[in-house]
CHARMM-style PDB file with segment names, atoms N, HN, CA, C and O in Angstrom:
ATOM      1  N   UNK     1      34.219 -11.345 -19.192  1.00  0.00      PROA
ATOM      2  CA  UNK     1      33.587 -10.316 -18.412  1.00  0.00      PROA
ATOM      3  C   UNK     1      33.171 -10.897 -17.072  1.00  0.00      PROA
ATOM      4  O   UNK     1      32.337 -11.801 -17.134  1.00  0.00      PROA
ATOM      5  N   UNK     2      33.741 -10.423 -15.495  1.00  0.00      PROA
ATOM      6  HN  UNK     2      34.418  -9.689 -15.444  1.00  0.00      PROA
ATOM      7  CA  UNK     2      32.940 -10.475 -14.784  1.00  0.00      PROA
ATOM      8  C   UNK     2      31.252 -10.265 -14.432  1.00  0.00      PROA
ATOM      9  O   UNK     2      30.563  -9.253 -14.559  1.00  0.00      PROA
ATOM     10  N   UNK     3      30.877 -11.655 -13.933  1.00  0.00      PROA
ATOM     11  HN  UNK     3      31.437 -12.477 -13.829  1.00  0.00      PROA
ATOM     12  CA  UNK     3      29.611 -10.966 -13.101  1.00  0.00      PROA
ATOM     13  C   UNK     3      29.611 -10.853 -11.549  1.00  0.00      PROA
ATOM     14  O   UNK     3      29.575 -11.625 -10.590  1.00  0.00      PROA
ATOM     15  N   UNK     4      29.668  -9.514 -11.772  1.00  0.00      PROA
ATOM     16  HN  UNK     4      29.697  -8.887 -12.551  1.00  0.00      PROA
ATOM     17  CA  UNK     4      29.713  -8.737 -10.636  1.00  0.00      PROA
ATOM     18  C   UNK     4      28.737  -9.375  -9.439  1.00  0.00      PROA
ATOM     19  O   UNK     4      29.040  -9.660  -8.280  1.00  0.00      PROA
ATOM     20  N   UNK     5      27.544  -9.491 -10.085  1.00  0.00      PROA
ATOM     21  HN  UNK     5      27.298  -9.260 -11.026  1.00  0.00      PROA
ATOM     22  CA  UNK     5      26.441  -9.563  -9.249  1.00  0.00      PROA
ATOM     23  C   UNK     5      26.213 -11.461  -8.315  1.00  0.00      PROA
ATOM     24  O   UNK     5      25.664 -11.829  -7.276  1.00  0.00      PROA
ATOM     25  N   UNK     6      26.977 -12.155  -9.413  1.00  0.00      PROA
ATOM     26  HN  UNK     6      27.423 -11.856 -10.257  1.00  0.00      PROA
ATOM     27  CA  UNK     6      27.046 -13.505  -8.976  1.00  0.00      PROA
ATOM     28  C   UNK     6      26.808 -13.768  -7.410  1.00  0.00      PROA
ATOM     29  O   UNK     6      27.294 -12.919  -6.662  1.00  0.00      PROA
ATOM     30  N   UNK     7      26.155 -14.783  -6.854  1.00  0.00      PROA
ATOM     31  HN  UNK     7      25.760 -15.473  -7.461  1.00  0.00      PROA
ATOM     32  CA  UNK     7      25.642 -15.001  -5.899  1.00  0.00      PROA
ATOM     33  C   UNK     7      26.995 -15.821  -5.007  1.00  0.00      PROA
ATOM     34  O   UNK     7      27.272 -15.434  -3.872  1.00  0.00      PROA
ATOM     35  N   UNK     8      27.778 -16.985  -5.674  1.00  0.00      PROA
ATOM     36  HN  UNK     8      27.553 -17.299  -6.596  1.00  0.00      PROA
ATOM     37  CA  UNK     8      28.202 -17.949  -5.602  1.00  0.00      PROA
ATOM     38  C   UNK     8      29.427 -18.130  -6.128  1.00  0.00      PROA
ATOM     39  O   UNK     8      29.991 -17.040  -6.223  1.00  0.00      PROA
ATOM     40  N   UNK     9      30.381 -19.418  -6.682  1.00  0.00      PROA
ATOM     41  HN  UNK     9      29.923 -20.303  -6.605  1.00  0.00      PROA
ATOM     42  CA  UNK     9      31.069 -19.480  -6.936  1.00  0.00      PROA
ATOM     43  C   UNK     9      30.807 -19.878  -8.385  1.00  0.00      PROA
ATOM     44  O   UNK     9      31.396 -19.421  -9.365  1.00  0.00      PROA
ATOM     45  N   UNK    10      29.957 -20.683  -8.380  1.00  0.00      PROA
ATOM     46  HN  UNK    10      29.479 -21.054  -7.584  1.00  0.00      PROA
ATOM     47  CA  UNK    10      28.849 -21.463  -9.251  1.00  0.00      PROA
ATOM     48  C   UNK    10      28.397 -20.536 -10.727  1.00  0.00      PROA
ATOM     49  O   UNK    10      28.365 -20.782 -11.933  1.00  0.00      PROA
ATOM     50  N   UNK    11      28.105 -19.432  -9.904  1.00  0.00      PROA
ATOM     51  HN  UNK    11      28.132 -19.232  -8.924  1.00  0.00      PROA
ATOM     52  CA  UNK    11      27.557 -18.674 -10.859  1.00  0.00      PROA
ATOM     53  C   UNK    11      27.899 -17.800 -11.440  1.00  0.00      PROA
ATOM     54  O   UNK    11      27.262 -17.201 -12.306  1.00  0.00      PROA
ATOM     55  N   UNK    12      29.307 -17.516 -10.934  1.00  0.00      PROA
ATOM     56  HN  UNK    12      29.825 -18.004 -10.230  1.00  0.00      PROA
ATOM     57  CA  UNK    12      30.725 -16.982 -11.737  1.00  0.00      PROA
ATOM     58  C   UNK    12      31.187 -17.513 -12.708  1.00  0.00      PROA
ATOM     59  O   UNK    12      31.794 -16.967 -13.629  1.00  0.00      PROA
ATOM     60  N   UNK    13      30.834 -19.056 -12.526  1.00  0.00      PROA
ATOM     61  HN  UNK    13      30.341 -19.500 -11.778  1.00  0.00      PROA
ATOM     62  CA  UNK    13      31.434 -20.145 -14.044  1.00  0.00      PROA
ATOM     63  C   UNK    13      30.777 -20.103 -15.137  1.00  0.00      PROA
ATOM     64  O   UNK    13      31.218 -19.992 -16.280  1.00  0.00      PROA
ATOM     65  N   UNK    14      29.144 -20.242 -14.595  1.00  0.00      PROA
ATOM     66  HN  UNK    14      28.785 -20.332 -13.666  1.00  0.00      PROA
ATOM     67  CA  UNK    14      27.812 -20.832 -15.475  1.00  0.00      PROA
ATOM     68  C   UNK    14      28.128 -19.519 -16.976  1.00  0.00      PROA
ATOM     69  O   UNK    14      28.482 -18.341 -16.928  1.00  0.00      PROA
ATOM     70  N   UNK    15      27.876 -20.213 -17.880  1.00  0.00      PROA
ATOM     71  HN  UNK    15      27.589 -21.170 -17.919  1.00  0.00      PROA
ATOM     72  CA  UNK    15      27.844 -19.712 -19.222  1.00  0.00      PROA
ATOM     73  C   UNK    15      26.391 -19.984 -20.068  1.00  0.00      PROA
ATOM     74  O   UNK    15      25.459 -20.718 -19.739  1.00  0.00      PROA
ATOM     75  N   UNK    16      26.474 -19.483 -20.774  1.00  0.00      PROA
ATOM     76  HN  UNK    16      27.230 -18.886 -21.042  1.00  0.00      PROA
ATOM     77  CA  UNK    16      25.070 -20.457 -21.335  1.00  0.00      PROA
ATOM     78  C   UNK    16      25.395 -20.803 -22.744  1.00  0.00      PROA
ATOM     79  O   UNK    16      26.084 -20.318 -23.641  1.00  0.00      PROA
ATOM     80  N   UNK    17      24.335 -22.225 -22.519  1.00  0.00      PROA
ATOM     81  HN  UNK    17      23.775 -22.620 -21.790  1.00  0.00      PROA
ATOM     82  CA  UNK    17      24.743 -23.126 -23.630  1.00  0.00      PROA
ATOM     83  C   UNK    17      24.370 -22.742 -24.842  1.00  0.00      PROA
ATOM     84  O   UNK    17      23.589 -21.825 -25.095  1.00  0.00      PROA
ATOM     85  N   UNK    18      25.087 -23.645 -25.826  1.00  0.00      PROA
ATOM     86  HN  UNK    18      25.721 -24.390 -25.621  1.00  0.00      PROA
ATOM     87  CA  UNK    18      24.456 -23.060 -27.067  1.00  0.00      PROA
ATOM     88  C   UNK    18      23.424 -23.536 -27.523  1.00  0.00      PROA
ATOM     89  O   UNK    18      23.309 -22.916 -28.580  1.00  0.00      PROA
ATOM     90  N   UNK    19      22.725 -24.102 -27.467  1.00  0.00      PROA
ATOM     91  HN  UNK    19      22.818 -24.605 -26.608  1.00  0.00      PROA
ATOM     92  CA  UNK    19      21.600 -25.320 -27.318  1.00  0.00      PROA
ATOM     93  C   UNK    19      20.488 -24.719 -27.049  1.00  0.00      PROA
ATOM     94  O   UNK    19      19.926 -24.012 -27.886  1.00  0.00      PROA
ATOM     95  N   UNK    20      19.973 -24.943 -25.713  1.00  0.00      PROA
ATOM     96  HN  UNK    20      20.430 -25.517 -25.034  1.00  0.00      PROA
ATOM     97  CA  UNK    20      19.256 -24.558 -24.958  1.00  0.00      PROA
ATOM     98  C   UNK    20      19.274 -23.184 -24.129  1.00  0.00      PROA
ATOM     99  O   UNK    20      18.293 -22.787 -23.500  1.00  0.00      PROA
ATOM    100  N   UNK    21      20.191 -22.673 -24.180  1.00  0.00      PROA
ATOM    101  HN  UNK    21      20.988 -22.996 -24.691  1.00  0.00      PROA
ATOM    102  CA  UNK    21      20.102 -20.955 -23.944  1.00  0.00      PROA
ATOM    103  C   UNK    21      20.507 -20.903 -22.491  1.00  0.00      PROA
ATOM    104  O   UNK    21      20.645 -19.745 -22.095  1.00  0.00      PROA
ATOM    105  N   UNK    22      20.788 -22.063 -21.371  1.00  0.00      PROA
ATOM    106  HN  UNK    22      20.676 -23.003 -21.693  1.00  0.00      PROA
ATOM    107  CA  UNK    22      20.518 -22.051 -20.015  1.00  0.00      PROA
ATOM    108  C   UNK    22      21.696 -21.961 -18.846  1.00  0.00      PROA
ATOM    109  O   UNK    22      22.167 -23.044 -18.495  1.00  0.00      PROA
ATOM    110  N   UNK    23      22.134 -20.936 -18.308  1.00  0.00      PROA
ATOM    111  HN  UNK    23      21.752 -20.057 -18.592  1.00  0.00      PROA
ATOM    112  CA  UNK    23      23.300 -20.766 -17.806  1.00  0.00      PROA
ATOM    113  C   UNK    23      23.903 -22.550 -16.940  1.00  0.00      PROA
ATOM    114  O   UNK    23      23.227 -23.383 -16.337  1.00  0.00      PROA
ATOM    115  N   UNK    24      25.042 -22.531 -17.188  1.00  0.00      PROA
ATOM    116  HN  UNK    24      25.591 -21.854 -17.678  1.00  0.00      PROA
ATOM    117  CA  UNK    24      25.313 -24.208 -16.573  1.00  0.00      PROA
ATOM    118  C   UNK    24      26.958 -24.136 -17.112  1.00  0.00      PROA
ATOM    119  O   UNK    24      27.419 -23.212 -17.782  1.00  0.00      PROA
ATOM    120  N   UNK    25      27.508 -25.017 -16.773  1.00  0.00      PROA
ATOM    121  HN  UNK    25      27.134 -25.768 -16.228  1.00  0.00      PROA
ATOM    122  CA  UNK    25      29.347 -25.291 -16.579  1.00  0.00      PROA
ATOM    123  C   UNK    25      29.327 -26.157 -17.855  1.00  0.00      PROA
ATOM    124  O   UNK    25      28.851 -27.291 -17.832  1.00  0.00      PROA
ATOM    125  N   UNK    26      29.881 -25.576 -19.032  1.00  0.00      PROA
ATOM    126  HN  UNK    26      30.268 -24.654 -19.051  1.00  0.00      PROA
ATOM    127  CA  UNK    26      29.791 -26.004 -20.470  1.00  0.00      PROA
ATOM    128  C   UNK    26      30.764 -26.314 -20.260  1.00  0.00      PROA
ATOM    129  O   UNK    26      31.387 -26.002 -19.245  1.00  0.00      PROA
ATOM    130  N   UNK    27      31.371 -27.368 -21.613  1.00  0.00      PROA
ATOM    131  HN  UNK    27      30.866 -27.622 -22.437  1.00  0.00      PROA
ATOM    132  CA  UNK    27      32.455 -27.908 -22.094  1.00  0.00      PROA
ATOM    133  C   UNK    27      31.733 -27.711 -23.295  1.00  0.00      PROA
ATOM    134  O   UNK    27      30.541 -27.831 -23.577  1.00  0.00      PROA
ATOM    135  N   UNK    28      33.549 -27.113 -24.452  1.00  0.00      PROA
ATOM    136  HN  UNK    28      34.517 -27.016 -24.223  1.00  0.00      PROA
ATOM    137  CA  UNK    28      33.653 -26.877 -25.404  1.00  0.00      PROA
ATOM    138  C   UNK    28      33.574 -28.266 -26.372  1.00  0.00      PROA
ATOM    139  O   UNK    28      33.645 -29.426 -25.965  1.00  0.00      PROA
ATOM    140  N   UNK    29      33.366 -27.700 -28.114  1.00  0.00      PROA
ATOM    141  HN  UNK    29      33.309 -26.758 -28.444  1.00  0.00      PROA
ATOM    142  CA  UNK    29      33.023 -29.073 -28.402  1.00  0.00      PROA
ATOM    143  C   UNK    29      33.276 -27.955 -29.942  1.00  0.00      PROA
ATOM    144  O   UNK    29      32.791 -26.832 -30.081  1.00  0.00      PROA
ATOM    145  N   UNK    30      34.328 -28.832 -31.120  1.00  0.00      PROA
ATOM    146  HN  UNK    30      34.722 -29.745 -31.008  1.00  0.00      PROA
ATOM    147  CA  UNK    30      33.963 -28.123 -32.644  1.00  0.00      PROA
ATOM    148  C   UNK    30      33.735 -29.263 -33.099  1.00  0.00      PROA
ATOM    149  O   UNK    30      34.071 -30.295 -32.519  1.00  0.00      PROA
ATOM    150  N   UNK    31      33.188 -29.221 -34.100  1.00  0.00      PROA
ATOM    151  HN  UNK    31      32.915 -28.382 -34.571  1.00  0.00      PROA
ATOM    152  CA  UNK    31      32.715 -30.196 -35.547  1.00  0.00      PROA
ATOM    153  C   UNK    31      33.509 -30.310 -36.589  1.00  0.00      PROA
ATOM    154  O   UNK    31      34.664 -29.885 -36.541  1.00  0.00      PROA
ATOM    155  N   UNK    32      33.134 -30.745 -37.393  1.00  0.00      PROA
ATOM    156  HN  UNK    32      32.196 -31.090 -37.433  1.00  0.00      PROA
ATOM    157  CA  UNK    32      34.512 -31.192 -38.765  1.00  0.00      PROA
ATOM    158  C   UNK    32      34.433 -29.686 -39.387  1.00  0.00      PROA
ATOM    159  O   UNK    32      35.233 -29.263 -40.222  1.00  0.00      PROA
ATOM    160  N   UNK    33      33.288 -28.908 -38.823  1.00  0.00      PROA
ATOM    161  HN  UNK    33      32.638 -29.251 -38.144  1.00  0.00      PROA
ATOM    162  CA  UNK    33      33.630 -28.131 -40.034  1.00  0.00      PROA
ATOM    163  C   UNK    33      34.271 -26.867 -39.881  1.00  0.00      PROA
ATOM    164  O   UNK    33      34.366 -25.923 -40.665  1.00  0.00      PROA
ATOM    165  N   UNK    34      34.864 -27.095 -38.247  1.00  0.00      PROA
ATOM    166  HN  UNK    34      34.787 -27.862 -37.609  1.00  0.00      PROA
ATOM    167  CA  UNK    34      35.126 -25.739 -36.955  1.00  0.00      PROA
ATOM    168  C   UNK    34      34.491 -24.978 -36.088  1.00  0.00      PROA
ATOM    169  O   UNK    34      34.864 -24.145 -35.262  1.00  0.00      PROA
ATOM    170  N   UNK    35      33.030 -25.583 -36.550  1.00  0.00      PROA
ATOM    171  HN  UNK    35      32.727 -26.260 -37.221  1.00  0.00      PROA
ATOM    172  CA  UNK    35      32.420 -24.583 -35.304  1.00  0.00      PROA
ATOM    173  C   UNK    35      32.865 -24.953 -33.853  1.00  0.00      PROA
ATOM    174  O   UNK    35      33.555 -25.953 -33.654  1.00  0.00      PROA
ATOM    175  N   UNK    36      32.578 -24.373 -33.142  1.00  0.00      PROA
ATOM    176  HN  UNK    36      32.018 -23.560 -33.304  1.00  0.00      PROA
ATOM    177  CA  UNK    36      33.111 -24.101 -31.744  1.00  0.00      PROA
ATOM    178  C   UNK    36      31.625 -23.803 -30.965  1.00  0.00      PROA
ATOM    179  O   UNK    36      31.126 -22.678 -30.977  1.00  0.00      PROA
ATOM    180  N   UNK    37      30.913 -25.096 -30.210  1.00  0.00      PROA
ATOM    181  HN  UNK    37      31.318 -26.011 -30.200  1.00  0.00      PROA
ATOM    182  CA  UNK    37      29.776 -24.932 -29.504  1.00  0.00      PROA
ATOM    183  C   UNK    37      30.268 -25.498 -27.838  1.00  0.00      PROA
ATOM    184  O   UNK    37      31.042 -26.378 -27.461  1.00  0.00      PROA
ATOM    185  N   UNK    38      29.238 -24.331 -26.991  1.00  0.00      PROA
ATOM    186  HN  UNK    38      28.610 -23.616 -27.298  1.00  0.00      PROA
ATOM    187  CA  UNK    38      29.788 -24.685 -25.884  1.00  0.00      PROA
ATOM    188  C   UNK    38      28.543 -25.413 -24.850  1.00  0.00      PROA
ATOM    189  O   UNK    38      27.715 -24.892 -24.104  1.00  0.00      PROA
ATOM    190  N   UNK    39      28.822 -26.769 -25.168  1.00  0.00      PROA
ATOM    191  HN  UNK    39      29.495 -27.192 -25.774  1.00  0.00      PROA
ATOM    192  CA  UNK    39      27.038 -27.407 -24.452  1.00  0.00      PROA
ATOM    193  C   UNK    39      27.209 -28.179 -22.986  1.00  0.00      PROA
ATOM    194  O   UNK    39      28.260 -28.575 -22.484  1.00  0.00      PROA
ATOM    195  N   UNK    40      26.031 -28.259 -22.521  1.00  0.00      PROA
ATOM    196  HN  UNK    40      25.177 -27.937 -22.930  1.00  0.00      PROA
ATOM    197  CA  UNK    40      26.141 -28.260 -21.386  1.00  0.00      PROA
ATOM    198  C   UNK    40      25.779 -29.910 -21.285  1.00  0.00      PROA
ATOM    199  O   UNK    40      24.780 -30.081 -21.984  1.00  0.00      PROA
ATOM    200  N   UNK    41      26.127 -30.939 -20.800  1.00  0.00      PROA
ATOM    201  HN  UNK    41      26.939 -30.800 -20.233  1.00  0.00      PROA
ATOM    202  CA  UNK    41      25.994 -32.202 -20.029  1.00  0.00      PROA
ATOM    203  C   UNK    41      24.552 -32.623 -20.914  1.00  0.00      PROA
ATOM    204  O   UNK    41      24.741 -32.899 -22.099  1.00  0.00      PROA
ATOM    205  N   UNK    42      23.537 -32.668 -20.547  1.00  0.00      PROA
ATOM    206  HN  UNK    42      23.383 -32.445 -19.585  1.00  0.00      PROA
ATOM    207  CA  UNK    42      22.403 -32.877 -21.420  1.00  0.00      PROA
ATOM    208  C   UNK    42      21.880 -32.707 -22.745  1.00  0.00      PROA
ATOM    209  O   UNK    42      21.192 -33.551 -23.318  1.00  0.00      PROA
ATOM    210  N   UNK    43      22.336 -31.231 -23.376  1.00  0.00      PROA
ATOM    211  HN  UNK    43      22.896 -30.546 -22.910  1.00  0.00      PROA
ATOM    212  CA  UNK    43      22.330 -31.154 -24.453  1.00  0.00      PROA
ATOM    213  C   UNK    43      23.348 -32.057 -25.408  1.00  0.00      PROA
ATOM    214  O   UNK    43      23.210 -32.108 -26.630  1.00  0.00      PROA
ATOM    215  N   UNK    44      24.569 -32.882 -24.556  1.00  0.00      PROA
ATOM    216  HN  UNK    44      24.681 -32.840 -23.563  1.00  0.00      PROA
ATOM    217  CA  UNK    44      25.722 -33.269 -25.626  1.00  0.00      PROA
ATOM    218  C   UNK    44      24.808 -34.680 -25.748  1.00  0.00      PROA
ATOM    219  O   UNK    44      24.529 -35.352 -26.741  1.00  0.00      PROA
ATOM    220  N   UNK    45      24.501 -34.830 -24.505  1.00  0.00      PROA
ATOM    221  HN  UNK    45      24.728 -34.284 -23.698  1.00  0.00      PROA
ATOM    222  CA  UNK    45      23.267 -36.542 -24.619  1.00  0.00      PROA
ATOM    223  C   UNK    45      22.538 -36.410 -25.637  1.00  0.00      PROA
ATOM    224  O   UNK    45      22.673 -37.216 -26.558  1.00  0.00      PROA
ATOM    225  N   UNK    46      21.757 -35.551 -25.708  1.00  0.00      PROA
ATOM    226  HN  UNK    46      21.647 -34.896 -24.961  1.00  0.00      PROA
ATOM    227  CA  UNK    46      20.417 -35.220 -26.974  1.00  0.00      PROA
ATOM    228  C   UNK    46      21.066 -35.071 -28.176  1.00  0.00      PROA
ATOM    229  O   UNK    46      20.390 -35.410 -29.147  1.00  0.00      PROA
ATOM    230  N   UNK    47      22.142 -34.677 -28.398  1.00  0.00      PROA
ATOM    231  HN  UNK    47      22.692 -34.402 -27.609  1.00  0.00      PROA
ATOM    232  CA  UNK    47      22.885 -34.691 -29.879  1.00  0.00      PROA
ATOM    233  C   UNK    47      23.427 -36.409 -29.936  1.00  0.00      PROA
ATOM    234  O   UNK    47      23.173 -37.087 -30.931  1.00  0.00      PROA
ATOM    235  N   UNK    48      24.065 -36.893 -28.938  1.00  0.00      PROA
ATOM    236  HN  UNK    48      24.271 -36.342 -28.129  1.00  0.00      PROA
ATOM    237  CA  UNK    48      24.695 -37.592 -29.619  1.00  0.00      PROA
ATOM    238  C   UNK    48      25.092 -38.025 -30.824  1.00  0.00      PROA
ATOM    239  O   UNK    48      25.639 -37.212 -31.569  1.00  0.00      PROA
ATOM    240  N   UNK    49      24.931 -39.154 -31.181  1.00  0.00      PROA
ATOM    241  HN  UNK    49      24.487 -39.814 -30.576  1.00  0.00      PROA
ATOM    242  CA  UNK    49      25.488 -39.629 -32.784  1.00  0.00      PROA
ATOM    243  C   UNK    49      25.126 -38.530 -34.201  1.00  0.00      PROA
ATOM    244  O   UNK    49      25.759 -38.484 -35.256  1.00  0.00      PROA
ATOM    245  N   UNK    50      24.042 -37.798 -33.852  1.00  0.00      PROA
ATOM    246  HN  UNK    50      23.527 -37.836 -32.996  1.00  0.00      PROA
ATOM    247  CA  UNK    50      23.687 -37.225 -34.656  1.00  0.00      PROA
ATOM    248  C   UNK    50      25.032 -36.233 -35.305  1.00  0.00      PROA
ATOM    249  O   UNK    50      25.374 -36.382 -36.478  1.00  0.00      PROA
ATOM    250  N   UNK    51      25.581 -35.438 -34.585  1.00  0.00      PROA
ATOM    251  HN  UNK    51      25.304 -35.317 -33.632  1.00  0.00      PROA
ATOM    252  CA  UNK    51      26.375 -34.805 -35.022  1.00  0.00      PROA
ATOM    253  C   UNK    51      28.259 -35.481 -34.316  1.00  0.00      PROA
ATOM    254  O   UNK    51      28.288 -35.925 -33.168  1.00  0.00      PROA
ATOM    255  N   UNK    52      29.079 -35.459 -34.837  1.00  0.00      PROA
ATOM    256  HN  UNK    52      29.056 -35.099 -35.769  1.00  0.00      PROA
ATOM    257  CA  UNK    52      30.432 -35.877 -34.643  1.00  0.00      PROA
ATOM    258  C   UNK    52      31.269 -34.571 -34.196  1.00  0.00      PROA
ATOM    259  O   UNK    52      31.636 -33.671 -34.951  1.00  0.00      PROA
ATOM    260  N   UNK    53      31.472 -34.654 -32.923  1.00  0.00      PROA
ATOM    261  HN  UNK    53      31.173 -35.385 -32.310  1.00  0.00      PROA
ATOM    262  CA  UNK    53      31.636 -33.336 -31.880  1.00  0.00      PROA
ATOM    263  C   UNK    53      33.298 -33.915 -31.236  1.00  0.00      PROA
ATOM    264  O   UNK    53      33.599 -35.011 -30.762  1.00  0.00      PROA
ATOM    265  N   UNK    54      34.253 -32.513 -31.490  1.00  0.00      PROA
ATOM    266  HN  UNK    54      34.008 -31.623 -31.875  1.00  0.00      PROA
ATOM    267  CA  UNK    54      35.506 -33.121 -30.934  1.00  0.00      PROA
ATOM    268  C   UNK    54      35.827 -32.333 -29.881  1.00  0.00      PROA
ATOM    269  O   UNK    54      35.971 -31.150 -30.189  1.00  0.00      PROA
ATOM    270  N   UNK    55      36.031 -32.675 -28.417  1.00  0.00      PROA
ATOM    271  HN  UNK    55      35.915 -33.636 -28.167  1.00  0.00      PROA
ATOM    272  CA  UNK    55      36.309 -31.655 -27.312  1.00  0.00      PROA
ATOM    273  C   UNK    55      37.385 -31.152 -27.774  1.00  0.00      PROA
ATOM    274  O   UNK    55      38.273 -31.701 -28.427  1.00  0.00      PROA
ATOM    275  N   UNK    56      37.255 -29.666 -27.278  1.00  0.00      PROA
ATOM    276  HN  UNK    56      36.534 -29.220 -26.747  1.00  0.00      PROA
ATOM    277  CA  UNK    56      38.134 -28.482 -27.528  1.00  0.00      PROA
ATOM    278  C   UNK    56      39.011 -29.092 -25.733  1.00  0.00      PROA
ATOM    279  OT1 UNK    56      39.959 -28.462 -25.264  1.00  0.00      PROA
TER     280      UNK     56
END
């Protein structure tokens, strides 16, 4: 879906993460078990080792 209203170029991309809720330029990421999460730069730091994340 377009946003129409977007200011920028920036803010045509921004999605929001699954994490933290916060519009930003995600990269995709599933788990062993298929989920499909789309997190943003900081949130993949704060998971690290904890969970085993394979870029989509």
């Amino acid at each position: 879906m377009r946003n129409w209203f977007a200011k920028n170029k920036e803010d045509k991309l921004a999605q929001k993460c699954s994490r933290c809720k916060q519009a930003k330029k995600l990269i995709f990421y599933a788990n062993n078990f298929g989920v499909v999460r789309g997190l943003c730069k900081p949130c993949r730091k704060e998971i690290g080792d904890k969970e085993e994340l394979f870029p989509i």
